[in-house]
C-alpha positions as a Markdown table, in Angstrom:
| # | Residue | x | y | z |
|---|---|---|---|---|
| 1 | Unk | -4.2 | 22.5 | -29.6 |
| 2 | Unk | -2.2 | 25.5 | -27.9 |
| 3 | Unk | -2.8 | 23.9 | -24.2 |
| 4 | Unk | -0.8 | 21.4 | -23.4 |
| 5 | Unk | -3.5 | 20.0 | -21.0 |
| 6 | Unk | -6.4 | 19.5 | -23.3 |
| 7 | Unk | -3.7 | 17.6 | -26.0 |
| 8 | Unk | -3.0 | 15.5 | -23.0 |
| 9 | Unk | -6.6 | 14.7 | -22.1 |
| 10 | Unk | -7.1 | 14.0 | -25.8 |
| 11 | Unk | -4.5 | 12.0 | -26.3 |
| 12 | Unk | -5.4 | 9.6 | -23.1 |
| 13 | Unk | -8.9 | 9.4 | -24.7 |
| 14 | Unk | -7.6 | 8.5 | -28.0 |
| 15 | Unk | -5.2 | 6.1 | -26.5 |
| 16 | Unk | -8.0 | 4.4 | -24.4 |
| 17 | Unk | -11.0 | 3.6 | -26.8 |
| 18 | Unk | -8.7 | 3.4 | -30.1 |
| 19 | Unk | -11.0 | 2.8 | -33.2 |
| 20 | Unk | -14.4 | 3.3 | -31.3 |
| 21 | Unk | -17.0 | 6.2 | -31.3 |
| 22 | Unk | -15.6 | 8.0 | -28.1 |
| 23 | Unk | -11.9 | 8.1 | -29.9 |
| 24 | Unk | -12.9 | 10.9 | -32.0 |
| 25 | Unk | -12.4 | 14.7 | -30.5 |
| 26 | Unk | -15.7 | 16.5 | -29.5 |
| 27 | Unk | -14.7 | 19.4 | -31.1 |
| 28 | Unk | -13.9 | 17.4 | -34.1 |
| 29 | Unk | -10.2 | 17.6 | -36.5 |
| 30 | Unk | -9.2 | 20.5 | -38.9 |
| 31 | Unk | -10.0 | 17.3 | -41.3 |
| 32 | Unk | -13.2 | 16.8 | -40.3 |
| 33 | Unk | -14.4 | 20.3 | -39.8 |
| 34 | Unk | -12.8 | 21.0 | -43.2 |
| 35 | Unk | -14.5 | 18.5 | -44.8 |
| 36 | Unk | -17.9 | 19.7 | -43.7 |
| 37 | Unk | -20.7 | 20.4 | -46.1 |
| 38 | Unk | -23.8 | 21.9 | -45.9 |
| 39 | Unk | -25.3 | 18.4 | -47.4 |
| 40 | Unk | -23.3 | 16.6 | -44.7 |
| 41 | Unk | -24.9 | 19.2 | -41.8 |
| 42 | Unk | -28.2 | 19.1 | -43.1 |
| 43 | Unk | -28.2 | 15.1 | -42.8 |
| 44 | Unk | -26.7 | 15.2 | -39.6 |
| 45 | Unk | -29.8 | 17.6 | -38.4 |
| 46 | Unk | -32.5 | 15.4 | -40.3 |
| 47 | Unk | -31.1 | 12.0 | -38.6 |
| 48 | Unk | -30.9 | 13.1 | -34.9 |
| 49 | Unk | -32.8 | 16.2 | -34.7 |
| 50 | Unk | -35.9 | 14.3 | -34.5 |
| 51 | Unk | -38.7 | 14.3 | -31.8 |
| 52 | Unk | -37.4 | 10.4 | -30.5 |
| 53 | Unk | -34.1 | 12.4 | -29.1 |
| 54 | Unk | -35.5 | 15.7 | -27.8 |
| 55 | Unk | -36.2 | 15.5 | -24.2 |
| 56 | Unk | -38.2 | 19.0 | -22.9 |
| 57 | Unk | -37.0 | 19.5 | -18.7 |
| 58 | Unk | -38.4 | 22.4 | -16.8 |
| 59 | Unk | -37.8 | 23.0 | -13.4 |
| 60 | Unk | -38.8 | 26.0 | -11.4 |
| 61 | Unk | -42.5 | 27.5 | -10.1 |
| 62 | Unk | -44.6 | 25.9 | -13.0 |
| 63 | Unk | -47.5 | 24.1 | -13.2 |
| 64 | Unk | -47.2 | 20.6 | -15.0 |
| 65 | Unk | -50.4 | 20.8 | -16.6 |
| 66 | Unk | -49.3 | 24.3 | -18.3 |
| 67 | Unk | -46.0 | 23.1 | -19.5 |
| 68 | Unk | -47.6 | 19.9 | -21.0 |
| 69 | Unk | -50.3 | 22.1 | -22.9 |
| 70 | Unk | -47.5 | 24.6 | -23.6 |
| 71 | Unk | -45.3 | 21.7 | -25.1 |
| 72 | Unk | -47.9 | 20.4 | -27.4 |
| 73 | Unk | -49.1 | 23.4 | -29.3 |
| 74 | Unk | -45.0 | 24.0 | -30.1 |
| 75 | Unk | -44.1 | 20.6 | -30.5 |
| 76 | Unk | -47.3 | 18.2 | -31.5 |
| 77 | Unk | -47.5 | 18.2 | -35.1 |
| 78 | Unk | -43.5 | 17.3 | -35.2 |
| 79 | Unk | -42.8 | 14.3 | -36.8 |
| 80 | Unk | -39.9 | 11.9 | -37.7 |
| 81 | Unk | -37.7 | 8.9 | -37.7 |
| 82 | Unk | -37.1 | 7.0 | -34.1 |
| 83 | Unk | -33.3 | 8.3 | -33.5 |
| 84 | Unk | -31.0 | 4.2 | -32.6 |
| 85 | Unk | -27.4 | 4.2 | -31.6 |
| 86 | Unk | -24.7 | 1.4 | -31.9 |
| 87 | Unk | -23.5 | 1.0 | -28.5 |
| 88 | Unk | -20.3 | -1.4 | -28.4 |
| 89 | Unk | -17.9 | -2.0 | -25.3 |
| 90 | Unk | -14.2 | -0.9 | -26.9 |
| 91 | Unk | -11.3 | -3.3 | -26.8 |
| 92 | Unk | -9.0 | -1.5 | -24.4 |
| 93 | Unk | -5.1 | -2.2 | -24.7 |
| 94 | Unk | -2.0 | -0.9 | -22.6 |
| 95 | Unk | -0.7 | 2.3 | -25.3 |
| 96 | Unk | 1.5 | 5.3 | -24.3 |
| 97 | Unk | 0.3 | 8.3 | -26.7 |
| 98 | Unk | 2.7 | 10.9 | -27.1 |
| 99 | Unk | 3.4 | 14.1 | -28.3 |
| 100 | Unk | 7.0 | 15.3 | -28.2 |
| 101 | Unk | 6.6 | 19.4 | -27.5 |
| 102 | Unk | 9.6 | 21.9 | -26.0 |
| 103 | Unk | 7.3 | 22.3 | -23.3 |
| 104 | Unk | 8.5 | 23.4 | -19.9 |
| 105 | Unk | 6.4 | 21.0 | -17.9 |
| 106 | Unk | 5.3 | 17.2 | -19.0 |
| 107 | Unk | 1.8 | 16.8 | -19.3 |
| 108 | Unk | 0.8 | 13.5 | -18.0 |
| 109 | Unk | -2.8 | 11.6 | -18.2 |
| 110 | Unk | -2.8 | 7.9 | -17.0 |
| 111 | Unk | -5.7 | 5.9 | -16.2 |
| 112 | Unk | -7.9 | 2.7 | -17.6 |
| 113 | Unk | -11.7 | 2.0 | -18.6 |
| 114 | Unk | -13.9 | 2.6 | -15.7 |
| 115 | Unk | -17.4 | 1.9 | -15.1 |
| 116 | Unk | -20.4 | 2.3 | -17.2 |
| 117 | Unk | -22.8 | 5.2 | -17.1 |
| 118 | Unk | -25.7 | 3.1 | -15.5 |
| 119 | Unk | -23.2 | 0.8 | -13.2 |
| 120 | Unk | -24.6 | 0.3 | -9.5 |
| 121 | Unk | -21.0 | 0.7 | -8.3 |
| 122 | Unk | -20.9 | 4.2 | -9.6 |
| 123 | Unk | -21.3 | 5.7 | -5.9 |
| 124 | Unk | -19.0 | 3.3 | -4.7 |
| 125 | Unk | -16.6 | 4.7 | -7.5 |
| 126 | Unk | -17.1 | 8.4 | -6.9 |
| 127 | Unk | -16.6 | 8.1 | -3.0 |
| 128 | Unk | -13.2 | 6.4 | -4.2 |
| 129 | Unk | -12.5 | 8.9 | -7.2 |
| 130 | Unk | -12.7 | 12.0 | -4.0 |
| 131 | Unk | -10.0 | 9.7 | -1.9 |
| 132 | Unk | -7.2 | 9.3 | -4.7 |
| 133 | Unk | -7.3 | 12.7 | -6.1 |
| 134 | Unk | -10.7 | 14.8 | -5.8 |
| 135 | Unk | -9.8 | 18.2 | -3.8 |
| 136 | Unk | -6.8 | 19.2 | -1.4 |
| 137 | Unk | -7.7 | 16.6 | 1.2 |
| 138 | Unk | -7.0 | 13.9 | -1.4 |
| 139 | Unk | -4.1 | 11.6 | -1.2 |
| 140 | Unk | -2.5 | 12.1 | -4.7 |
| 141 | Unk | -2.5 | 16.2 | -3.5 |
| 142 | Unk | -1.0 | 15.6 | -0.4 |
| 143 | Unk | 1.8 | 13.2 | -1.0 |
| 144 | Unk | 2.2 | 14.8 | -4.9 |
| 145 | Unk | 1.8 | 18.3 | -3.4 |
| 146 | Unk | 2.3 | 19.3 | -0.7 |
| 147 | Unk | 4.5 | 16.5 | 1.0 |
| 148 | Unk | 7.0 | 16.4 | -2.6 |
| 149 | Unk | 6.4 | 19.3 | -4.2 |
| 150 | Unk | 6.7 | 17.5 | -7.2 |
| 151 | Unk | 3.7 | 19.0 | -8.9 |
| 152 | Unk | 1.3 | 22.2 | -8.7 |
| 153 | Unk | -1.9 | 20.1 | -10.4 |
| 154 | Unk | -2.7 | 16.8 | -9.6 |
| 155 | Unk | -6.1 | 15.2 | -9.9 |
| 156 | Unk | -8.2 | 12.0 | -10.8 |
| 157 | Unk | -11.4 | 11.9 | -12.6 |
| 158 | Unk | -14.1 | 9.9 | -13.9 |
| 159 | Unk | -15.6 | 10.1 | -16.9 |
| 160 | Unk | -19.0 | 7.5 | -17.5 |
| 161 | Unk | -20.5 | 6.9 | -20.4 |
| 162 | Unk | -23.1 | 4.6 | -21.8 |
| 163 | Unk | -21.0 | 1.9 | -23.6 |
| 164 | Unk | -18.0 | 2.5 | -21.5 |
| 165 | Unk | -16.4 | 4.1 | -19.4 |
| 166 | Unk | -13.1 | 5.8 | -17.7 |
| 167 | Unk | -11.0 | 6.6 | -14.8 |
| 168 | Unk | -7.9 | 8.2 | -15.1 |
| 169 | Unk | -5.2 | 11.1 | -13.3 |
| 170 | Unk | -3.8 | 14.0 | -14.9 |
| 171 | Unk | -0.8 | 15.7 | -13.4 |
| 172 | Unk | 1.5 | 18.6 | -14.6 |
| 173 | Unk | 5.3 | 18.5 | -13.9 |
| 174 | Unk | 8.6 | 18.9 | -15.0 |
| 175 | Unk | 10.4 | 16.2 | -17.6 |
| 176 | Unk | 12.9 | 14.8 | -15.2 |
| 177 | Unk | 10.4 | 14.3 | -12.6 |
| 178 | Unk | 7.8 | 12.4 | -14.7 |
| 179 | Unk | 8.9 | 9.1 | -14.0 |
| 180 | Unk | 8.8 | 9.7 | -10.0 |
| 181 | Unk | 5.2 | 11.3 | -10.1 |
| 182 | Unk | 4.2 | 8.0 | -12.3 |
| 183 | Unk | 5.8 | 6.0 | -9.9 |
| 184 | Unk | 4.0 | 7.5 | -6.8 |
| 185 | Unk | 0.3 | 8.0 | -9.1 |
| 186 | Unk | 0.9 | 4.1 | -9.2 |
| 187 | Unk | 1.8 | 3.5 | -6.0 |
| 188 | Unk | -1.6 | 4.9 | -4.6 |
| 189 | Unk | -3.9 | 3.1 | -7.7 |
| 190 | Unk | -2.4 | -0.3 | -6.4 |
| 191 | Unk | -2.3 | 0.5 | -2.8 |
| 192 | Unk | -6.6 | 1.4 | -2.8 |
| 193 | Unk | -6.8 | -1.5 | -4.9 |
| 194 | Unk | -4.7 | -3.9 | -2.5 |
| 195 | Unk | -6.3 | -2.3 | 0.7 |
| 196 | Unk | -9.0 | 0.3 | 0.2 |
| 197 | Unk | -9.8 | 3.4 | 1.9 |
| 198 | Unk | -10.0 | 4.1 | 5.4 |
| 199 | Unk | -13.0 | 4.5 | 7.5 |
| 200 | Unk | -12.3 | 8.5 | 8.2 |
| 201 | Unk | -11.7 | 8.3 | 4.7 |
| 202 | Unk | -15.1 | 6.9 | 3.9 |
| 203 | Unk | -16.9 | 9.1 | 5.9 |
| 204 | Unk | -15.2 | 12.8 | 4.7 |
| 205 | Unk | -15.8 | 11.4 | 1.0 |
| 206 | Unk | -19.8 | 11.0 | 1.8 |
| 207 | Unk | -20.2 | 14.6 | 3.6 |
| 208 | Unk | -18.4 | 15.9 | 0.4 |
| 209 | Unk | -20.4 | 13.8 | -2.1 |
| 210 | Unk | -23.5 | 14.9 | -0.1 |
| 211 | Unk | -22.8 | 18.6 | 0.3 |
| 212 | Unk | -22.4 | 18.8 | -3.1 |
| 213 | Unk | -25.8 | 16.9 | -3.9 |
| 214 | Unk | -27.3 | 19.8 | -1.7 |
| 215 | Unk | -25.4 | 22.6 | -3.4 |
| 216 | Unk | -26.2 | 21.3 | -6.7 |
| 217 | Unk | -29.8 | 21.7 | -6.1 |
| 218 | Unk | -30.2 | 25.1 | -5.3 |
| 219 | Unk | -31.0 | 26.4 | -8.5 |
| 220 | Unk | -33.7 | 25.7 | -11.4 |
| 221 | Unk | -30.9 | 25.5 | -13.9 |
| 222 | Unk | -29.2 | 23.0 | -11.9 |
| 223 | Unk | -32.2 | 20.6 | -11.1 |
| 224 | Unk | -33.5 | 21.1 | -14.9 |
| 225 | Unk | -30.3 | 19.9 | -16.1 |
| 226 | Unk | -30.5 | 17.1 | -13.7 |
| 227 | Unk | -33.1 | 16.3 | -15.0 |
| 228 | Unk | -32.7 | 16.2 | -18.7 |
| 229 | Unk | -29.4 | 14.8 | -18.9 |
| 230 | Unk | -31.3 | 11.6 | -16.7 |
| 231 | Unk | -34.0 | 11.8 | -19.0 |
| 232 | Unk | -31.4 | 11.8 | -22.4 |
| 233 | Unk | -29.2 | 9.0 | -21.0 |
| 234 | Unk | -31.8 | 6.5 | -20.3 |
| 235 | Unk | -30.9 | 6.8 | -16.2 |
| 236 | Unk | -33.2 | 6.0 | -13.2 |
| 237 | Unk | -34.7 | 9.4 | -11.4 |
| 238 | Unk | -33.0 | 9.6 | -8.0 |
| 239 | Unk | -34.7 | 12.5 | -5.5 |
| 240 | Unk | -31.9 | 13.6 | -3.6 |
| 241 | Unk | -32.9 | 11.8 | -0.7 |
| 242 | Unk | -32.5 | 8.7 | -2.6 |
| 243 | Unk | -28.8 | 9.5 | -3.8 |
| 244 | Unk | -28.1 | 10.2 | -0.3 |
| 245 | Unk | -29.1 | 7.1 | 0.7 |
| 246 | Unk | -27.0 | 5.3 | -2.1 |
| 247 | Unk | -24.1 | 7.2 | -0.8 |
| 248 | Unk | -24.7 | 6.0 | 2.6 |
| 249 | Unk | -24.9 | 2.6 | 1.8 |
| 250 | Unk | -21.7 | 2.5 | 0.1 |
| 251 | Unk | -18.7 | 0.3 | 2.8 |
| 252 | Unk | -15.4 | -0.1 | 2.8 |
| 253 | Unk | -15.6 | -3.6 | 1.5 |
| 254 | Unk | -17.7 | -1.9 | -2.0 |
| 255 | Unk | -15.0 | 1.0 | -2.1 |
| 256 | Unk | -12.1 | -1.6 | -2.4 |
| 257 | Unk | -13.9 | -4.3 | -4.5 |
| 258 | Unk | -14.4 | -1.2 | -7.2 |
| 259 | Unk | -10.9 | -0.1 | -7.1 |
| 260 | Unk | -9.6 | -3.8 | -7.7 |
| 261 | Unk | -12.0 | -4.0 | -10.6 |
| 262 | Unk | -11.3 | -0.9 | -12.8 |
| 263 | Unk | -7.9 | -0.4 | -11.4 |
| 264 | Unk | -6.9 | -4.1 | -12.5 |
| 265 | Unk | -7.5 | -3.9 | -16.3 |
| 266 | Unk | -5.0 | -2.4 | -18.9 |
| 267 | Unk | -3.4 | 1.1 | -18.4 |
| 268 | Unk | -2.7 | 4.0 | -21.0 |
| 269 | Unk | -1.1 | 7.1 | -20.8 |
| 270 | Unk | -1.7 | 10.2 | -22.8 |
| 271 | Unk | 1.7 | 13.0 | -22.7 |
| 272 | Unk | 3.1 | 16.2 | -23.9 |
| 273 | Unk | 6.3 | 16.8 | -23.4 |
| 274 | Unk | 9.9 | 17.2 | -24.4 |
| 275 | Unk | 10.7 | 13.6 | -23.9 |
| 276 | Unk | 10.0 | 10.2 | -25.9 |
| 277 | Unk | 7.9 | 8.1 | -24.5 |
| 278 | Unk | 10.3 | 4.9 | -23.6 |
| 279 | Unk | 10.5 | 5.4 | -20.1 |
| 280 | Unk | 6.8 | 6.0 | -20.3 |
| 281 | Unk | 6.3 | 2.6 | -21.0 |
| 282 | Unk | 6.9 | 0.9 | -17.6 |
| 283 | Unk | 3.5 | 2.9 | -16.2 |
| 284 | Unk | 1.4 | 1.1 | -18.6 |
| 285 | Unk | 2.5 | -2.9 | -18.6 |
């Protein structure tokens, strides 16, 4: 709660899945941790600690036939109930969330619902996410940035999940600028919506996404976590070639078609600040 950031972030999320299972904090509320017993803990551990939501990933210079045998004296004899989640898509609705703070700079998160974890346009998505405001080459740096000066931070993000999903921009700057740095965020959403990306664009977005496959993998740590969070989240196994290959195949035409799609739905905006929120408003109808 003492950065300014985070409170944004939280609010945006709370603003954008209102009354759904991905509103809540993950660190939880002073309520909620309050409220915690050791009867409420000990339930919690019995209903998803169970062997049908343990995945085991191992990565490094094993043998697979050791790591099975090794698994099965620890684990075999464990027992209990299959682990089933309630997945529902959330009703999203245009909502400015606010918190009025004597802050010295507004902290501002706009965005919408995105795309799904397992969506086949998620490659399409990321190579457009790296455009509008992934890194210094980005065009919400440069014309934010360095062009205006009208911000130090400025970025866009993506955040998939299984029922839902997000995309969103957070940017730090002062009050009476807010409303121009909303203005211009906007101005590049709609324009990649109206007319994409370019085609030097497309191609300095796949080196990045594929240097950082590469990068990614040169650790066990990395490529066991890979692995298990795939394995947890009911995703397809991609080598790396094959990502590659899925970021290859991604056009212009897919890049445009997937900005018009999550960038068309409702906005919200998440802010701390010493403002209200009426001129906030505007961004989000």
């Amino acid at each position: 709660e003492d950065d300014p950031t985070d409170v944004a972030h939280e609010l945006f999320s709370q603003a954008l899945w209102r009354g759904h299972a991905l509103e809540p904090p993950i660190l939880g509320t002073r309520d909620s941790i309050g409220g915690m017993t050791r009867d409420v803990i000990h339930g919690y551990w019995q209903r998803r600690y169970t062997p049908g939501s343990v995945v085991i990933a191992v990565a490094g210079n094993i043998n697979h036939d050791d790591i099975l045998a090794r698994v099965a004296a620890e684990f075999g004899t464990w027992a209990g109930d299959p682990v089933t989640h309630e997945l529902a898509r959330p009703p999203v609705t245009a909502t400015v969330n606010l918190i009025e703070r004597d802050t010295e700079q507004a902290h501002l998160v706009i965005g919408g619902e995105g795309l799904q974890r397992d969506d086949k346009r998620r490659f399409a998505l990321s190579i457009m996410n790296h455009v509008l405001g992934s890194g210094m080459s980005s065009r919400l740096f440069r014309v934010i940035r360095e062009e205006r000066g009208l911000a130090y931070t400025v970025y866009s993000f993506r955040l998939p999940y299984t029922d839902s999903g997000a995309w969103g921009v957070y940017v730090g700057t002062t009050p009476s600028q807010s409303s121009e740095v909303l203005d211009l965020i906007r101005t590049e959403v709609d324009g990649i919506a109206a007319d994409g990306i370019t085609a030097d664009e497309l191609d300095r977005a796949k080196g990045n996404m594929k240097g950082g496959l590469a990068l990614s993998m040169e650790d066990a740590n990395s490529r066991m976590t890979r692995l298990g969070r795939a394995e947890v989240s009911g995703m397809e196994h991609l080598s790396i070639d094959e990502m590659v290959d899925r970021f290859e195949a991604v056009t212009l035409d897919d890049v445009r078609d997937v900005a018009e799609h999550v960038f068309s739905g409702p906005r919200v905006i998440g802010a701390v600040g010493p403002f209200d929120g009426a001129h906030l408003e505007e961004f989000v109808s």
